[in-house]
C-alpha positions as CSV (number, residue, x, y, z in Angstrom):
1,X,18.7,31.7,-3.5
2,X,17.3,28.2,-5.1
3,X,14.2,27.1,-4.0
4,X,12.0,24.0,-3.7
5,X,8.4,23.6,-2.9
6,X,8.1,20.0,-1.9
7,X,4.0,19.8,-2.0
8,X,1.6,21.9,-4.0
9,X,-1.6,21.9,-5.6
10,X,-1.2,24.0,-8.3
11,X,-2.7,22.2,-10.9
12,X,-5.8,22.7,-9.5
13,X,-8.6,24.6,-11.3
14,X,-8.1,27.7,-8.8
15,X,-4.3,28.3,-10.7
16,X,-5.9,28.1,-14.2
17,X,-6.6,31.5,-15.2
18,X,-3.4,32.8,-14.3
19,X,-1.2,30.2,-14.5
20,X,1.4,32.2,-16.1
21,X,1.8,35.0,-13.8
22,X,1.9,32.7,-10.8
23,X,4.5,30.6,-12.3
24,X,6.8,34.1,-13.3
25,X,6.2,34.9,-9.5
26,X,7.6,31.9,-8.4
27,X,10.7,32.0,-10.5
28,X,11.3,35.1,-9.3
29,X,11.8,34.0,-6.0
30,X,13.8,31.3,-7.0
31,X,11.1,28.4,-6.9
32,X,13.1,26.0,-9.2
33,X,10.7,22.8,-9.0
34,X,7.3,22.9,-7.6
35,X,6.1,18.9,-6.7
36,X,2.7,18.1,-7.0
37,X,0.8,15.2,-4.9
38,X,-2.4,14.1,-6.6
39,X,-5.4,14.4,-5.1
40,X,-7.8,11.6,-6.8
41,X,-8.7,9.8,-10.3
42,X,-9.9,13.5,-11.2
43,X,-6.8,15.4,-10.5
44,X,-4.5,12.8,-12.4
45,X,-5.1,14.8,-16.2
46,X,-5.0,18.3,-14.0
47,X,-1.6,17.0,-13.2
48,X,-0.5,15.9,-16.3
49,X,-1.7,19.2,-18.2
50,X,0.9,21.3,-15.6
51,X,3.4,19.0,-16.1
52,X,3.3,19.5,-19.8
53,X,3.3,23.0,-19.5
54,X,7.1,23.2,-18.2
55,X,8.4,19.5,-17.4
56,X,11.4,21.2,-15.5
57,X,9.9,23.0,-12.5
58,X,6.3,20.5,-12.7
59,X,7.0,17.0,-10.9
60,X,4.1,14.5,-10.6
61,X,3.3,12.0,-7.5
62,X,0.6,9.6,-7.5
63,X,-1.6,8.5,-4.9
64,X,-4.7,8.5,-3.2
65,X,-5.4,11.4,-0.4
66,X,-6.8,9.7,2.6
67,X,-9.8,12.2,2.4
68,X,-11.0,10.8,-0.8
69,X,-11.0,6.5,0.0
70,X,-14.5,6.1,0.0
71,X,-16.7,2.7,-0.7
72,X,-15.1,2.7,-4.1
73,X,-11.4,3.0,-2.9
74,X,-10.3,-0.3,-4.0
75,X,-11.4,0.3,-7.3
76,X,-9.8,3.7,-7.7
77,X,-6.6,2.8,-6.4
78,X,-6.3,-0.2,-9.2
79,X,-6.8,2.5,-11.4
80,X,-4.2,4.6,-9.8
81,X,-1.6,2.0,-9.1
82,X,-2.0,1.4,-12.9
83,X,-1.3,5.2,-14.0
84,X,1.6,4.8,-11.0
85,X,3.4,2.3,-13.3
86,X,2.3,3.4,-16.8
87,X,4.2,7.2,-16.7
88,X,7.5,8.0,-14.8
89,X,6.2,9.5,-11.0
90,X,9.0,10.7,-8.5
91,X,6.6,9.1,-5.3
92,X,3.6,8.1,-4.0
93,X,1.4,10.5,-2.3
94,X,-0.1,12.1,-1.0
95,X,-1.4,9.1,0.8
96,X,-2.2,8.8,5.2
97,X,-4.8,9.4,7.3
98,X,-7.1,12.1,8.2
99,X,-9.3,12.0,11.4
100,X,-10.3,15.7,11.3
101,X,-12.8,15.4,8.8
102,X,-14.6,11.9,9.0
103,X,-13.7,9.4,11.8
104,X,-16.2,6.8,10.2
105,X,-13.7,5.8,7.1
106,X,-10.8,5.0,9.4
107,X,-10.3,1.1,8.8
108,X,-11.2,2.0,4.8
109,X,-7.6,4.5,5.3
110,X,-5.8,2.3,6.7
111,X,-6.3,-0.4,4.3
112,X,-5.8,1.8,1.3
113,X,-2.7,3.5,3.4
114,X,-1.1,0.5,3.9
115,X,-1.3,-0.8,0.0
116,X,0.5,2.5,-1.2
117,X,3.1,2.2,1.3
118,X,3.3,-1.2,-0.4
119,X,3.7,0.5,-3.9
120,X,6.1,2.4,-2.4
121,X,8.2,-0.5,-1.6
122,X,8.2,-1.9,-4.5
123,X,8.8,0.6,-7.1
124,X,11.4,2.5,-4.6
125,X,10.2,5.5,-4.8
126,X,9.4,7.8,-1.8
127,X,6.0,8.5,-0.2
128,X,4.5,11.6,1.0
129,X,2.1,11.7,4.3
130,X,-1.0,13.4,4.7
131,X,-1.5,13.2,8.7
132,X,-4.2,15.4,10.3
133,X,-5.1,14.1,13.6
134,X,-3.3,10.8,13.1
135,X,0.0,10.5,14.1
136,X,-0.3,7.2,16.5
137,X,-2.2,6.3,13.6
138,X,0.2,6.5,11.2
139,X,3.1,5.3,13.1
140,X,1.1,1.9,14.1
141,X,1.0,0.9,10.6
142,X,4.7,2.5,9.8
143,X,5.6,-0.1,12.4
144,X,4.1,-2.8,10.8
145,X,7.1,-2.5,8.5
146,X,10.7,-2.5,8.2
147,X,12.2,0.8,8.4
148,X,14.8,0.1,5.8
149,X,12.2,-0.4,3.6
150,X,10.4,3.2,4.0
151,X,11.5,6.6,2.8
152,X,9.0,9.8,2.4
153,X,8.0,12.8,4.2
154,X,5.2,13.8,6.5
155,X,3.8,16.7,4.5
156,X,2.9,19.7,6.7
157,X,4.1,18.4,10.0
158,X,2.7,20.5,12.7
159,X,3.3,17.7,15.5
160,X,5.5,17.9,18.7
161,X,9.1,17.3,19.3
162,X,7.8,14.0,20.3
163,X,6.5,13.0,17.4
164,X,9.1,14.4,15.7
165,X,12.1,12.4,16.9
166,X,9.5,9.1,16.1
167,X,9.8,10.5,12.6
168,X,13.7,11.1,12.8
169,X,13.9,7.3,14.6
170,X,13.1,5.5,11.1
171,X,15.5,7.2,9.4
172,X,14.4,7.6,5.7
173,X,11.7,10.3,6.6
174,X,11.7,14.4,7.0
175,X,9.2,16.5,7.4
176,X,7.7,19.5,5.3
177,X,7.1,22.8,6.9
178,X,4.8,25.3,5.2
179,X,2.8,28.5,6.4
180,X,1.4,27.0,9.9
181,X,5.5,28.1,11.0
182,X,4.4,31.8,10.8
183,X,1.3,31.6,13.0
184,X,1.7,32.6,16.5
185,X,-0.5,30.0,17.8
186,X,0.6,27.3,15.9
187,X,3.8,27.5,18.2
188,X,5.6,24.7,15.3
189,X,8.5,27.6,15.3
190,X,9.6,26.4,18.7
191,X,9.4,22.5,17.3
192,X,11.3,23.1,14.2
193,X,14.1,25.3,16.2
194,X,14.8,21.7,17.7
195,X,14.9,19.7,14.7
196,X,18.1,19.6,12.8
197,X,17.8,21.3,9.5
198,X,18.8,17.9,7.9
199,X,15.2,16.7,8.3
200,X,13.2,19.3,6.6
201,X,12.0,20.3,3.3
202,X,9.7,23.2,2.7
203,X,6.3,23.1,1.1
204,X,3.1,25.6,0.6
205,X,0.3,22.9,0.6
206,X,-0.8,25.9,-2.3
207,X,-3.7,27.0,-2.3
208,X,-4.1,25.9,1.3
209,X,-2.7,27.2,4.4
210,X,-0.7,30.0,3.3
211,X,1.6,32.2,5.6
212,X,1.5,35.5,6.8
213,X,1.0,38.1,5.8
214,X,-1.5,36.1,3.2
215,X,-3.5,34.3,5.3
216,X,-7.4,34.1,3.8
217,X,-5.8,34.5,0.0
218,X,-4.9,31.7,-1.7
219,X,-1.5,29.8,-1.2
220,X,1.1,30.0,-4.0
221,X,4.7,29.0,-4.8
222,X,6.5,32.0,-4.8
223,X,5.9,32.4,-0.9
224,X,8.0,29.6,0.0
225,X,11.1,32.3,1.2
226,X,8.8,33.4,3.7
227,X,8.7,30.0,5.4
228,X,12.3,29.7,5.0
229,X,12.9,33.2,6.6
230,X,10.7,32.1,9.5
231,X,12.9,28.6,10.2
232,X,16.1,30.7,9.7
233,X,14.6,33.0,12.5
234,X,13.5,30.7,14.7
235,X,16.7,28.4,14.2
236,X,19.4,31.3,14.5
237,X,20.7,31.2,11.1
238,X,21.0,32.6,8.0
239,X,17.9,32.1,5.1
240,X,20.7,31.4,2.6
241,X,21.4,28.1,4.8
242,X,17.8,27.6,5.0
243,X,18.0,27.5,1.3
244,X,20.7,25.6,0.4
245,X,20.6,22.7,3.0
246,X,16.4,22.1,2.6
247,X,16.5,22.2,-1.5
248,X,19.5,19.4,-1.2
249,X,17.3,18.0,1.2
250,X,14.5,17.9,-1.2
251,X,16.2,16.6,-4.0
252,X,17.8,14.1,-1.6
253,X,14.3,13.3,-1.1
254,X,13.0,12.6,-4.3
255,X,15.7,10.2,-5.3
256,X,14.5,6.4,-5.8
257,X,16.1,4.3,-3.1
């Protein structure tokens, strides 16, 4: 079976050390590309080193994560929206908002969300969404614009059925499921059993969030079947669906509009 992993941050210093082992687990599995959403003005050359290392399975995004706009934010994302246009990225991200972690910086996210999606618009190229805590958030300023205009994923969408039909309703998004499926209390297995396969795309979120049995170790790659075992379970289908229709949906994805 092919595999995708639609968000992971592998390029970060925690993969360094044994970069090639994790990357020969992954292939082993069948990971075929591994897409990597910066983090910050620090992360950009981390990105760039991985991508050099095997410009087949490593494919860059730019953005700023809404955990990092601080005073400075305008500044960085001129410096960012410059890299954006000087190299070839596949989409913006991960950009959105976060309210789990600092409240305070909302109107500062917003403003710095808003002029990626703008970036995204104009370059064509998809966006991917960080959204902790924020989905009325999110979908305020998503409604500030035309939907014809918008294409991207929420990245690790752990929301409700709810929310996930306002996703479905603009019609250029999907959502990426990682590890959060396989936890019991999570309950997202029950969601996703009620969203047509057509709208997802797997991701790890590596070295974050990874799914059982690996919980507490750090995320990688080559554990993306496990998520796709876990949404053929809950759906009622076979995994080798799970892997065909979700890496076409992926690479669907990540084609300019």
């Amino acid at each position: 079976m092919k595999w995708i992993d639609t968000h992971a941050h592998v390029y970060l210093p925690a993969f360094v050390e044994d970069r090639a082992e994790w990357i020969a687990r992954a292939k082993k599995e069948g990971i075929e590309k591994i897409y990597l959403p910066n983090i910050d003005l620090e992360s950009v050359p981390q990105i760039h080193d991985l991508c050099a290392h095997d410009p087949e399975m490593f494919i860059p995004m730019m953005g700023l994560h809404p955990c990092d706009v601080k005073e400075n934010y305008q500044e960085v994302l001129d410096a960012l929206h410059a890299e954006l246009l000087s190299k070839p990225y596949v989409a913006i991200g991960e950009i959105g908002i976060d309210l789990y972690w600092d409240k305070s910086t909302l109107a500062i996210q917003q403003d710095a969300f808003r002029q990626q999606i703008q970036w995204s618009i104009d370059t064509r190229l998809p966006f991917a969404i960080h959204a902790r805590e924020a989905f009325q958030e999110i979908f305020d300023i998503l409604d500030e614009f035309n939907p014809s205009d918008l294409k991207g994923v929420f990245h690790c969408f752990t929301g409700t059925i709810e929310q996930a039909q306002k996703i479905m309703s603009y019609g250029g998004f999907m959502m990426g499921i990682g590890g959060v499926i396989t936890y019991s209390k999570a309950q997202l297995d029950k969601v996703v059993a009620e969203i047509p396969l057509e709208y997802l795309v797997l991701e790890t979120d590596s070295p974050y969030l990874p799914p059982n049995p690996y919980r507490g170790k750090r995320n990688e790659s080559s554990y993306i079947p496990i998520i796709g075992a876990k949404i053929a379970e809950a759906k009622g289908i076979e995994m080798e669906q799970v892997a065909e229709v979700t890496t076409a949906n992926a690479l669907k994805l990540f084609t300019p509009r």
